[in-house]
N, C-alpha and C positions, 0 to 999 in steps of 0.2 A: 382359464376359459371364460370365467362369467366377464373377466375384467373386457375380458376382446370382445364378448356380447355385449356388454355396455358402452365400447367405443362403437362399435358396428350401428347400435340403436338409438345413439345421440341425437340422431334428426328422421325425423319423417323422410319415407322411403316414397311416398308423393305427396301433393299438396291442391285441396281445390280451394281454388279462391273466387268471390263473389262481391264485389267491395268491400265490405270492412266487415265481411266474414271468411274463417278458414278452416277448411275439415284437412286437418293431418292426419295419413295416413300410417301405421307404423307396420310394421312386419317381424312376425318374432318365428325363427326356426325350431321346429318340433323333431321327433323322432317320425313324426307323421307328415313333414312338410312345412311350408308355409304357414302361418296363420297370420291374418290382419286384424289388426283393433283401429280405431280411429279416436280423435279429439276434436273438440270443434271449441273456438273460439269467437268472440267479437271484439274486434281492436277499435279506439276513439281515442281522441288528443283531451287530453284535461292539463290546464296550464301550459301550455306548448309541450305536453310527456306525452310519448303512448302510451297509453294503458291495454289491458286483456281482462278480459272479463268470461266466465261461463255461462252471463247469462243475458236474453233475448228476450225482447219486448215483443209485442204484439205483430207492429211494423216488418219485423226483422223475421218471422217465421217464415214466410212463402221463400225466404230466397235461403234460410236456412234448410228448407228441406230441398231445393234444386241443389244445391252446395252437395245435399246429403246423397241424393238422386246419384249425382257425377262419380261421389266417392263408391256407392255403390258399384256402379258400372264398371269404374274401374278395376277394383277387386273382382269382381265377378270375371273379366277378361282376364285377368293375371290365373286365375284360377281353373278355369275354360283351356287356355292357350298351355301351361304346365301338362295341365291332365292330359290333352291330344298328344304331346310330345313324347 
């Protein structure tokens, strides 16, 4: 079972993207439902690579927190929409 939980959680269940920022979204099943966590990343080319980074300069907050904003939203609907059902 954990094996099928960890193919099932291999990838983010959504994803917001903002240019060269990303909030993944993940979803872990409970005996209670749903629960979301998220990650947030910033991707940049160094030497012609991608790189990922955790961390955000000054520049980079306002569109990290709209990024964060979306993902909020999101989860709040998934959440909303379940519970009416």
């Amino acid at each position: 079972m954990k094996e099928e939980n960890a193919k099932h959680n291999a990838t983010p269940i959504h994803s917001v993207k903002f240019g060269n920022i990303r909030v993944h979204i993940w979803s872990n099943e409970t005996k209670f439902g749903a629960r979301f966590n998220v990650t947030v990343a910033r991707y940049y080319r160094e030497n012609g690579e991608w790189k990922r980074s955790d961390s955000f300069g000054r520049e980079e907050l306002l569109t990290l927190s709209k990024a964060l904003d979306y993902a909020h939203s999101w989860i709040y609907e998934q959440t909303t929409t379940h519970q009416e059902a």
